[in-house]
C-alpha positions in Angstrom: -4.1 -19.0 14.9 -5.4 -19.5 17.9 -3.6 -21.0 20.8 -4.0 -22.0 25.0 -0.5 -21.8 25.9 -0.1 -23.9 29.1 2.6 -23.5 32.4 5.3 -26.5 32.0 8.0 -27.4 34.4 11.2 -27.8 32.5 13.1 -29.9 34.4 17.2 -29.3 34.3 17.6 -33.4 33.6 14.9 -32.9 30.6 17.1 -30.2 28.9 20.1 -31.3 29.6 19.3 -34.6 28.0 17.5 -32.9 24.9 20.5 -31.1 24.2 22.7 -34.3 24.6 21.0 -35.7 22.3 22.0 -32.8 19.3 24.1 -33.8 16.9 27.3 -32.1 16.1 27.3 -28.9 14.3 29.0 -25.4 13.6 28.3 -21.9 13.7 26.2 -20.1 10.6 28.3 -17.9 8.0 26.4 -15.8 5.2 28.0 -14.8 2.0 25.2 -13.5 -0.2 25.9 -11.3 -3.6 25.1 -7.8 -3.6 22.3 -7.9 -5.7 21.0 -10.8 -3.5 16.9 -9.7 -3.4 14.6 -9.4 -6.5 11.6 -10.8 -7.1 10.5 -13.4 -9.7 7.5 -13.8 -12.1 5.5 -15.4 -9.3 6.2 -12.8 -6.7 8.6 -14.9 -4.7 11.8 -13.3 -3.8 14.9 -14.1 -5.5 18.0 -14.4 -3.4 21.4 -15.9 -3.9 22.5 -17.0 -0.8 24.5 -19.7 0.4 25.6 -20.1 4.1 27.0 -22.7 6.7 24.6 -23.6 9.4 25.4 -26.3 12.3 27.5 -28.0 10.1 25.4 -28.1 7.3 25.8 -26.0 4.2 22.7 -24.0 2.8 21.6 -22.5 -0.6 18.9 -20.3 -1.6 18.2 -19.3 -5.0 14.2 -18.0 -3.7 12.9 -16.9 -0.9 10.9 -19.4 1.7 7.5 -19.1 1.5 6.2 -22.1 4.1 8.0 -21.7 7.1 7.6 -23.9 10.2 9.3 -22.5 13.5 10.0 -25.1 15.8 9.4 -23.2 19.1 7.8 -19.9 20.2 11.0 -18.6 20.1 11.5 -19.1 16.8 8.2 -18.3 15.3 8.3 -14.7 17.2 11.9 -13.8 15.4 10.3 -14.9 12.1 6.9 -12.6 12.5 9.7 -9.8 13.7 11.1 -9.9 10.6 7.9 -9.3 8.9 7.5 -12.9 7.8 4.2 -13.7 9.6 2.6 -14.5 6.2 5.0 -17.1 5.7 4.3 -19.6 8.8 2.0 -22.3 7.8 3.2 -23.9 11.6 3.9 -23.5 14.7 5.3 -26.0 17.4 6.1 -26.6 21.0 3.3 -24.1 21.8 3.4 -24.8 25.5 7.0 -23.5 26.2 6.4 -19.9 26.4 3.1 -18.2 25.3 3.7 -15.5 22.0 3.1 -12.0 22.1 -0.3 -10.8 21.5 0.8 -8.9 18.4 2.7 -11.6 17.0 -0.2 -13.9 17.7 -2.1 -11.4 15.5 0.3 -11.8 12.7 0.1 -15.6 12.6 -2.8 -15.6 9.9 -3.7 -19.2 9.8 -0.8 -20.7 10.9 -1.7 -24.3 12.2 -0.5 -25.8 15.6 1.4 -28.8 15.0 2.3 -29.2 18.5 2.4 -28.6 22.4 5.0 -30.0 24.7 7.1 -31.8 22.2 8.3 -31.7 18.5 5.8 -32.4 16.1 5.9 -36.0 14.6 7.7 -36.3 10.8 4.2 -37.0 9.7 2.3 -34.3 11.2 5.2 -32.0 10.1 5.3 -33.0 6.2 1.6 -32.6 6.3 2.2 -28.4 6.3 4.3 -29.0 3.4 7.0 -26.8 4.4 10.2 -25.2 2.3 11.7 -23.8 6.0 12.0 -25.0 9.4 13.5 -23.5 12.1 13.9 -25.1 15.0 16.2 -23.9 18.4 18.4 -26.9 18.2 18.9 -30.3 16.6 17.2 -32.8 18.8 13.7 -30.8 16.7 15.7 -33.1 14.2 15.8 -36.7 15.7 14.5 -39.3 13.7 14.7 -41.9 16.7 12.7 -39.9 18.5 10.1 -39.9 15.7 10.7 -36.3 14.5 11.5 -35.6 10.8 15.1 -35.4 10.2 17.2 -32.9 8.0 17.9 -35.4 5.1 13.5 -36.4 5.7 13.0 -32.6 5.1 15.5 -31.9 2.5 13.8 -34.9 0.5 10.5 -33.2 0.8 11.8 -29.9 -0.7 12.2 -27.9 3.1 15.6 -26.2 4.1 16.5 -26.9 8.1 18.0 -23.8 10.3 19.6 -24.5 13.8 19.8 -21.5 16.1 23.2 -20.9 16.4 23.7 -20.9 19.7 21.7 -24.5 19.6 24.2 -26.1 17.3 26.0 -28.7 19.7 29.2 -27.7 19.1 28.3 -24.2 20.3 26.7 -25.3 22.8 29.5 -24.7 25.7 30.5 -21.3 23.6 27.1 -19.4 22.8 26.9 -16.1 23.3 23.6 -13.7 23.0 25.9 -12.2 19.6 25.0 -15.6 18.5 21.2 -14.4 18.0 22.5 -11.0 15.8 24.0 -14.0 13.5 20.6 -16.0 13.2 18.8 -12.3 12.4 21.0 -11.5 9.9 21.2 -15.3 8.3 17.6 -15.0 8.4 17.3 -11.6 6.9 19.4 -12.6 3.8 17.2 -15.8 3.2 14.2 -14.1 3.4 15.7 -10.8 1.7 14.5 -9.0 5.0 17.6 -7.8 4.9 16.3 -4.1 6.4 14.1 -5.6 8.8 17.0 -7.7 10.2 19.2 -4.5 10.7 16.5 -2.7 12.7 16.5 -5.6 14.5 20.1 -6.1 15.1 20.3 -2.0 15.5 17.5 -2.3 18.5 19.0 -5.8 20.3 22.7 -4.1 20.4 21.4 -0.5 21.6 19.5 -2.4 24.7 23.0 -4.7 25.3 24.4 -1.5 25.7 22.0 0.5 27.9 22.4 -2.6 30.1 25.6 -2.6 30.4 25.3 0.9 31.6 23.5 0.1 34.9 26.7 -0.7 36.5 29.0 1.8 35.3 31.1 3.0 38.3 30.0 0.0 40.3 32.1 -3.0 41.6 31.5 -6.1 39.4 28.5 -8.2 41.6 29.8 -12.2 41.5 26.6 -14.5 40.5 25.6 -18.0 40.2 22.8 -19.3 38.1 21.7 -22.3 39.7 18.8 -24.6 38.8 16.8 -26.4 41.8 15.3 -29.1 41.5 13.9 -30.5 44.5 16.8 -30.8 46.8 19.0 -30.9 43.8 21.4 -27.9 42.9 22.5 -27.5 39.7 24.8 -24.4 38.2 25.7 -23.1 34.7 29.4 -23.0 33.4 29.0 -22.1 29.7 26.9 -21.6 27.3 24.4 -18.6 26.2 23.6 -19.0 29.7 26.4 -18.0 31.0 27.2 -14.9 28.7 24.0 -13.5 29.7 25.7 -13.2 33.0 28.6 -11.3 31.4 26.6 -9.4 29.5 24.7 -8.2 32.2 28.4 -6.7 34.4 28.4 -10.0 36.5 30.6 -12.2 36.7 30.4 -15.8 37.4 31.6 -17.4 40.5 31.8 -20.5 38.0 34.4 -21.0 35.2 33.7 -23.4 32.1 37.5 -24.3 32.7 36.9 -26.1 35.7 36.8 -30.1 35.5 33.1 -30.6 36.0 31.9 -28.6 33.0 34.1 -30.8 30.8 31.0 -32.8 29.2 28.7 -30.2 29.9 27.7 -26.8 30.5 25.4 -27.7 33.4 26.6 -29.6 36.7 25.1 -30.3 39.9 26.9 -29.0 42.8 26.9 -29.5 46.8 24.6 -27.1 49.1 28.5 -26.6 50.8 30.1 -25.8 47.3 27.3 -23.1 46.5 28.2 -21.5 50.3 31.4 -21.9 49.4 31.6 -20.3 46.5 29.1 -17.7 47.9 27.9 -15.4 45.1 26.5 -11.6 45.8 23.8 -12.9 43.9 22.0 -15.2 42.5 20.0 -16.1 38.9 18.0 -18.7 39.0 15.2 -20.0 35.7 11.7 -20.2 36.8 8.2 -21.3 35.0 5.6 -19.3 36.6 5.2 -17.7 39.7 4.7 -20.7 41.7 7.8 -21.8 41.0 9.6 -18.2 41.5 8.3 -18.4 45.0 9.3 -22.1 45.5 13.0 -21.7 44.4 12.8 -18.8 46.8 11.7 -20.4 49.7 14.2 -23.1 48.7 17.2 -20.5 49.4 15.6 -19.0 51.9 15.5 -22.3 54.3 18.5 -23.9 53.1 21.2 -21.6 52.5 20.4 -18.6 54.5 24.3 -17.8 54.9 24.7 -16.9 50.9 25.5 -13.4 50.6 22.4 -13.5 47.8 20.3 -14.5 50.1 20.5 -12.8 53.1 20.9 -9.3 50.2 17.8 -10.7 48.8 19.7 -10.3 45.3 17.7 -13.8 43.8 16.8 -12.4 40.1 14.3 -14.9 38.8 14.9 -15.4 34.7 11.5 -17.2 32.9 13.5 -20.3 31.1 12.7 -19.2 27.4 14.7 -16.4 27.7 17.5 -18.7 28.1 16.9 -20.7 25.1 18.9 -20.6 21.9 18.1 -17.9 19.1 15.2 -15.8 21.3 14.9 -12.8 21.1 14.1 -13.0 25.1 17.9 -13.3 25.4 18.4 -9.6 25.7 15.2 -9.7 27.8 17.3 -11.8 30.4 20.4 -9.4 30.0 18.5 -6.7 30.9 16.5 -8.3 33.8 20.0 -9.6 35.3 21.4 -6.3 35.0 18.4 -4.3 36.6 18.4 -7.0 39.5 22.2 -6.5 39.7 22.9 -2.7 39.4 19.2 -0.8 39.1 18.8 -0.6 42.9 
């Protein structure tokens, strides 16, 4: 496959109302038999797996062979778990760029889309039996995209990252990724692919957590500007990336304004007010790492973080639901926070 991934500006309003727009769903559950993988006359695994997903329950007597993930995010976990072979599409290209070697692995996966989800059409046209996509709104037929009854007509089985599923959506945690792995590897009967995997995320959780052993807890706000517009995080995988990493958040998801949501915008005078040893902020490129930092820089020079120089930038798709890049941002917090 062969792909230009492009720099976009993912604007706090834009993901907030993308995931406002999910629709409600639960955490995933496996229960697969113990002699779940096999193989059939045609070569396909055989599985029997059944498991709850966003809501939505799931059965697998075979494993997928024409899998579609729905962002890079997605398609890099699927190639980690040596199911390269089986992605006949990629979508939302332009989000994050993939890895050179799981770029490599991609065979002749085709590029169903850029900035957005791919139309139902343009999707169907793959002929898919899998799609994995970070959250639901990869889902909405209003907006034109094929939805989960659309697909299940067609013959394809849908996957929400669990930390994408809306009713997760103030509660994810990074241990919601270990769950998507190991949902994954039962599907797929990657089952020892998914425990390497698991093995590897947990053993770097825990090396970062070292980095402030003996050391005070650092408080921290992860704030999104947007022109003159401050926004924080109160919940959400967000948020436990924070915890994960020692810190801990000058902002509570019990407090009123995170009622509806797990972002709101805030005051320049209730961020100095609140006045965090440091702060995380999501960026796009470098432009916009330098931007946000001239932003704190000219407007809130009285922040502890600031005047520290403590601002750890965070790319934005390590924030997203399901990545793999979520321990990436764990360890990048905790380095900026307690690696000197």
């Amino acid at each position: 496959m062969t792909t230009t991934a492009r720099p976009r500006r993912l604007s706090l309003a834009a993901i907030a109302g993308a995931s406002l727009l999910l629709t409600a769903c639960g955490t995933g559950v496996q229960d697969a038999s113990d002699d779940a993988a096999g193989a059939d006359d045609g070569g396909t695994a055989a599985v029997d797996v059944a498991l709850e997903n966003c809501g939505q329950e799931l059965e697998f007597e075979a494993a997928p062979q024409r899998a579609v993930g729905m962002s890079p995010a997605q398609t890099e976990l699927l190639v980690r778990l040596g199911l390269g072979d089986q992605v006949v599409g990629v979508a939302q290209t332009s989000s994050s760029e993939l890895p050179e070697d799981v770029s490599a692995q991609l065979g002749a996966a085709e590029e169903l889309s850029d900035d957005l989800p791919p139309s139902r059409e343009v999707l169907l046209q793959v002929e898919p039996d899998f799609v994995y996509a970070p959250t639901s709104y990869e889902f909405s037929a209003d907006q034109g995209f094929a939805s989960i009854e659309q697909l299940d007509e067609a013959g394809a089985a849908s996957y929400i990252a669990t930390g994408g599923c809306f009713e997760r959506r103030s509660e994810g945690t990074v241990e919601d990724l270990f769950t998507d792995i190991e949902n994954l590897g039962e599907i797929f009967a990657a089952e020892e692919a998914a425990e390497e995997l698991i093995e590897d995320g947990r053993e770097r959780l825990e090396d970062a957590a070292e980095l402030s052993e003996g050391a005070e807890p650092l408080t921290v706000a992860q704030v999104y500007v947007e022109g003159d517009t401050l926004s924080v995080v109160g919940g959400g995988v967000e948020y436990d990336i924070i915890a994960q990493a020692s810190g801990e958040n000058v902002f509570s998801p019990d407090e009123d304004q995170f009622d509806s949501f797990v972002f709101a915008q805030i005051s320049a005078e209730e961020l100095a007010s609140r006045d965090p040893e440091a702060i995380t902020f999501g960026v796009e490129d470098a432009a916009h790492e330098e931007a946000t930092r001239e932003y704190f820089a000219q407007n809130h020079p009285e922040v502890q973080a600031v005047q520290e120089d403590r601002l750890i930038p965070v790319p934005n798709h390590h924030l997203f639901p399901g990545s793999l890049q979520n321990i990436d941002a764990v360890e990048r917090v905790a380095e900026g926070l307690y690696g000197g």
